[in-house]
N, C-alpha and C positions, 0 to 999 in steps of 0.2 A: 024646342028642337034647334032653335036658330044659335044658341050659343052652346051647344054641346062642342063643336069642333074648335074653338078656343082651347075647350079647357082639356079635348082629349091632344091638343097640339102642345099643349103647354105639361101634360104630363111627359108626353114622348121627349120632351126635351130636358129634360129632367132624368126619366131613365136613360138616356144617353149619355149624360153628364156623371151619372153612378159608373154606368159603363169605364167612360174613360178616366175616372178617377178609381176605378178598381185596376183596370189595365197595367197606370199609374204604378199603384201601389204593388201589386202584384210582381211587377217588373223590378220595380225596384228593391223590394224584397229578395228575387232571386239573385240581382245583381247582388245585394246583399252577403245574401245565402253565399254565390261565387263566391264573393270575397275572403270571408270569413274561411274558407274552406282552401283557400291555398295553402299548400307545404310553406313552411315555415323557413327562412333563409337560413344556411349553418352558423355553428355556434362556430366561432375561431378560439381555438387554442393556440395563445406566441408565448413562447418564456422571453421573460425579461433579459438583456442581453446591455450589457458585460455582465455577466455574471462571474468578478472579479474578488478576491479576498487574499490577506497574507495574515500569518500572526504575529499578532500585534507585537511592536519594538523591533528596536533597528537589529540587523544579522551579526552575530556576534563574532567576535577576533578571539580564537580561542588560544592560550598561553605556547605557541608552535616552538616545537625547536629552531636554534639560530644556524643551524647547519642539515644538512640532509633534505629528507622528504617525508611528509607524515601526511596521513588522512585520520578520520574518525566517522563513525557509523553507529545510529541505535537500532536494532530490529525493526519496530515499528516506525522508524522514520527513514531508513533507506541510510544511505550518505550523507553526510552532514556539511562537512567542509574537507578542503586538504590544502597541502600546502608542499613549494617546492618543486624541482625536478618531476615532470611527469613519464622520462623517459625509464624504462625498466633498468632494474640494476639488480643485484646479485643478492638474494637473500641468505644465503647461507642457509643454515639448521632449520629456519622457518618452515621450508620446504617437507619437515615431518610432519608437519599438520597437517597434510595432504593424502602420505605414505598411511598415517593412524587411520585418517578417514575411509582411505580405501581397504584396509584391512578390515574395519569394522563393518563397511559395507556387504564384504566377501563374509566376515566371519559375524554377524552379531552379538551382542554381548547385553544382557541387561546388569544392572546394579547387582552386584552379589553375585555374580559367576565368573569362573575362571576362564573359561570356556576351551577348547580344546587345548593338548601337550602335541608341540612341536619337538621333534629329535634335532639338536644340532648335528650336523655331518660336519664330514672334513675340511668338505670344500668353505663350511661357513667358518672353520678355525685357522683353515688357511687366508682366508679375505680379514679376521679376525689381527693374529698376525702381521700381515701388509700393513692394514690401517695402524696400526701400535706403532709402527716402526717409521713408518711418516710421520709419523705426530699426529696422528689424529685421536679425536675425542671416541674413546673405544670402552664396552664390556664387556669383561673377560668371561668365554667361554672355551665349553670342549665338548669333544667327540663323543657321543651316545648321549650327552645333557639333557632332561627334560626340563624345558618350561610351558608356562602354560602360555595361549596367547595374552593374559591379561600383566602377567609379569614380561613376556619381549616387550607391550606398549608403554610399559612401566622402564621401559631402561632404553626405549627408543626415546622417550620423551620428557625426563628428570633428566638425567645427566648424558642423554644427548649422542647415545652410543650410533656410531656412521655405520657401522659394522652390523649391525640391529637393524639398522632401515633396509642394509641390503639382505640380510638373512630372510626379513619377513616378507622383501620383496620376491622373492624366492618361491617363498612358500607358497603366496597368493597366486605369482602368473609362471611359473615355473621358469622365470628367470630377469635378471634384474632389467633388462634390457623391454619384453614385453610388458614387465610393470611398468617400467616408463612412460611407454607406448599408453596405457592406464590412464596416469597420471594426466596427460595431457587432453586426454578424450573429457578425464572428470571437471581439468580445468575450463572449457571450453562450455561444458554444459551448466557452470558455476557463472558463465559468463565475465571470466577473465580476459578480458579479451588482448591485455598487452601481457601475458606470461607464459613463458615456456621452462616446462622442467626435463633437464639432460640427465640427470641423477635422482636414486631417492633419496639421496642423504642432506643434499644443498650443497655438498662438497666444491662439484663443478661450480664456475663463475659462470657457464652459460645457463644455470639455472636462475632465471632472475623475471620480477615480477615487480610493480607498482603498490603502494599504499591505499591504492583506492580498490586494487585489485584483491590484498592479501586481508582485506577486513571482510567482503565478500566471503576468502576461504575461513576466516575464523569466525563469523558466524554460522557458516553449515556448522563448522565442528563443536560450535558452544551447543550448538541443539542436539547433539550426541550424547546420552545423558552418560554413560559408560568416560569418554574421550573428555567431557568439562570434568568430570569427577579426577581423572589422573592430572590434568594439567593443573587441578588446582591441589595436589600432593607436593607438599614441602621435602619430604624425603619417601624411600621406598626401604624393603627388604628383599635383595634379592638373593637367591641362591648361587654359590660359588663368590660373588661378587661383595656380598655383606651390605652394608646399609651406603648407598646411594642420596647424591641431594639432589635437587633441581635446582639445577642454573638459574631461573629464574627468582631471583630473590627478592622480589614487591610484590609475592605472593602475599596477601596479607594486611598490606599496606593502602587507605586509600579504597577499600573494596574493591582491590585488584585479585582475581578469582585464576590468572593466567593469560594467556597462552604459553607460545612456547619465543624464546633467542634466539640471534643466528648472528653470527660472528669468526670471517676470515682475515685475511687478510685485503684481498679482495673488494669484500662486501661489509667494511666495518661493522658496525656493530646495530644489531638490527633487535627489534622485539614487534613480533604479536601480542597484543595484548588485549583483555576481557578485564570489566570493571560491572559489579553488580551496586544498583541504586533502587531510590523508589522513586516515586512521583505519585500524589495524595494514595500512599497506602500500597500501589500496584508498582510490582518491581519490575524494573528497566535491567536491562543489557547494555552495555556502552561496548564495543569493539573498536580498537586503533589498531594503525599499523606506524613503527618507524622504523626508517630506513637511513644508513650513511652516517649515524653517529660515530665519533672516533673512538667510545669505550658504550660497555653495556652499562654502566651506571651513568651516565649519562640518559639514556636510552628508559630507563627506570625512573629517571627523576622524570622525564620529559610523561611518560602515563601517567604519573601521581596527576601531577600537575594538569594533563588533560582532561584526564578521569572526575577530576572535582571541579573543573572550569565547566566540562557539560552538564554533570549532572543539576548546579548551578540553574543552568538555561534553561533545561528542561521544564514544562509545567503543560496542565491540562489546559487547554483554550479550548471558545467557543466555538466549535467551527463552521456551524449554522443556526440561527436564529429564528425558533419559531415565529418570529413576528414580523422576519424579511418578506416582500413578496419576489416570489420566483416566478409566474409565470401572471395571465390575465387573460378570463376568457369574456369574450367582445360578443354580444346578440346586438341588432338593428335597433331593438325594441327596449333595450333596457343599459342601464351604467353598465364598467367594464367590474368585473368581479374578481376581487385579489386572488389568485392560490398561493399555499400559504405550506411551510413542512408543518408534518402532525407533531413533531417534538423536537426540542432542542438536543442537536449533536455537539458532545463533547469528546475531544480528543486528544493524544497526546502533545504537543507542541514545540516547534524550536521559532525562535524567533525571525519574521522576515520571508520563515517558509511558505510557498505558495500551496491556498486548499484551493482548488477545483470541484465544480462543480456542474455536473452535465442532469438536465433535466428530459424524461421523457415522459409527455401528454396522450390522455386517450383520448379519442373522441366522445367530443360532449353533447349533450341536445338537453336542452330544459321540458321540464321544470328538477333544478337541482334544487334540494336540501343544503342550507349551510354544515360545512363538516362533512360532505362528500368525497369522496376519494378519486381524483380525477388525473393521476400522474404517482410519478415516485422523480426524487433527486439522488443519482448516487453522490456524496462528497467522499474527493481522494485527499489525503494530506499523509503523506510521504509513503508509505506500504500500508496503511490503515485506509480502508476501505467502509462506509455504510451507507446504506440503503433507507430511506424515508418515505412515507407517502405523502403526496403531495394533497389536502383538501381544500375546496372554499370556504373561505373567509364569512359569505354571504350566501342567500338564496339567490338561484338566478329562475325567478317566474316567467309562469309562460306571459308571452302578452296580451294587453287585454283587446276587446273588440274594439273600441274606435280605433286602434294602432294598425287593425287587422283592415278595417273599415280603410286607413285612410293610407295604407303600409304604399300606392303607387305613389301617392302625391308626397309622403316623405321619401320614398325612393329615388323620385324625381327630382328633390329637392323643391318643389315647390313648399312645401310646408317644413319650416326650418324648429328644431327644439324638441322640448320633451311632451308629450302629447297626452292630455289626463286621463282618467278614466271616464268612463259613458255615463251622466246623471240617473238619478232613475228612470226622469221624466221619458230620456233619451231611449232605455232600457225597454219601456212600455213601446213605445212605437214601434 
């Protein structure tokens, strides 16, 4: 009996020692447990910034006239260059590419239709008349005449009839005066912004317009498929009148497909001009405009000449590379992870032009998939526009527990670098 209380003191000490070594573990388990169990800190999404490019080689000096004022324009690329006077001057005739356009807007016309018979009246044989006897460039009509709209557009715009623009201005706003009023409204939403037209014929010098301006009107009008079709007519047949040329004589020449001359005194000697090209296979539009020449063959060499100097320049470039990174999204717990476009965008190109590229990210939270779609990049190079989606590069995993474990002391900086994962040993505990 006398050594029972030894050994029952030496147990209790003992269970106590379980005790506080479960407490221990238990505790720290939960703290554990806490840890593990916090929200996770956001993932950041930055695009990568300059997001900067041009295509590639230096901006070219395109063959310009050594007098006047010229521009040049592709559809897909907007404006290209210009050169010269930027102050407005007189275009002459030019001004019917506008007069056609509003017509065709009032009246439409597809390929292979005539489309409605206008009556000439008096008053339009009397203004007929006037114009003959100033000199102007006129066709000859009369009193009860039926044409159709497609033959007035055919003799307003081959040989150029002043008498013709005002007829069909007529017809359209029931007088040449509120057609004008037209004209100006069209130019405005065409985003002309240095032209005014006083006339529809171009007659007046106060009709007058820029080369950066008048490539602007002759692209709406090449996309008229009725209005590219007539300007690019070498001659016509008209009634009373007989067979008709266009003035424009590098029809033909150079893949020059039209527009339209314009030539006073005034306003020397002016051309719109359209030029069809390819580029690997897919066909371009080239539009110019010159102004201030001192004859119209001058003015005809000067598009040849342009017409082949861009098409030249032209080519497809790369405009984005799927293997650029655009953006990078950043976790606490792991590298930063490329995003990357899903495919290479090619586009049309002029040399030196700047592509843009604006990127938009979604919010991200791991665990991503490499190959996840986490954003799109629009890229602009000049009027061409596409859209890409943006994916990672890499997987972004969640992290693991000792990260989670030890996520205050690296957020503290106390513990600096990359933190391994848990042994098993570690795992078991």
């Amino acid at each position: 009996m006398g050594h029972s209380v030894p050994w029952r003191l030496a147990l209790a000490k003992l269970l106590a020692l379980l005790a506080a070594f479960v407490v221990v573990v238990v505790g720290s388990g939960a703290l554990a447990l806490n840890e593990i169990s916090q929200p996770l800190p956001p993932v950041s999404a930055t695009p990568l910034s300059p997001i900067e490019r041009q295509v590639d080689g230096p901006k070219p000096s395109p063959p310009w006239p050594d007098s006047g004022a010229a521009a040049v324009a592709v559809d897909e690329l907007g404006l290209l260059a210009s050169t010269g006077d930027t102050s407005p001057r007189p275009v002459a005739s030019i001004a019917k590419v506008l007069t056609a356009l509003l017509v065709l807007e009032e009246h439409p016309l597809t390929p292979g239709e005539s489309g409605p018979s206008v009556t000439v009246t008096q008053e339009d044989v009397d203004a007929y008349f006037a114009a003959a006897a100033d000199g102007q460039s006129v066709v000859r009509v009369f009193a009860g005449q039926e044409l159709s709209e497609y033959q007035l557009l055919q003799a307003l715009l081959l040989p150029s009839g002043n008498n013709i623009a005002d007829l069909l201005a007529r017809w359209v706003a029931g007088s040449v005066d509120a057609f004008v009023d037209r004209m100006n409204g069209r130019a405005e939403e065409l985003a002309m912004d240095s032209t005014h037209f006083a006339d529809a014929s171009g007659l007046s010098p106060e009709t007058a317009s820029t080369p950066e301006d008048l490539v602007l009107l002759g692209r709406a009008a090449m996309r008229v498929p009725v209005l590219a079709e007539i300007v690019s007519q070498s001659e016509a047949i008209l009634p009373v009148t007989g067979r008709v040329f266009n003035v424009n004589t590098a029809i033909g020449s150079d893949g020059i497909v039209g527009i339209k001359t314009g030539s006073t005194p005034e306003a020397g000697a002016g051309l719109l001009f359209a030029a069809e090209g390819e580029v690997d296979d897919d066909p371009v539009m080239i539009v110019g405009a010159i102004l201030g020449r001192s004859q119209l063959g001058e003015a005809f060499a000067d598009s040849k000449a342009l017409a082949v100097a861009v098409r030249d320049e032209l080519a497809v470039t790369r405009a984005l590379d799927r293997s650029q990174p655009l953006a990078s999204l950043e976790a606490a717990w792991a590298n930063p992870v490329d995003v990357l476009p899903a495919k290479d965008v090619d586009l049309l190109g002029w040399p030196g032009m700047e592509i843009e590229i604006e990127v938009e990210l979604d919010p991200a939270e791991a665990p991503l998939a490499a190959g996840t779609v986490v954003g799109s990049a629009t890229i602009q190079l000049g009027e061409q526009s596409e859209r890409v989606d943006l994916v990672t590069d890499e997987p972004l995993e969640m992290p693991g527990r000792r990260w989670r474990l030890l996520r205050r002391f690296i957020e503290s900086g106390l513990i600096v670098g990359a933190v391994p994962p848990l042994t098993t040993d570690e795992l078991l505990l």
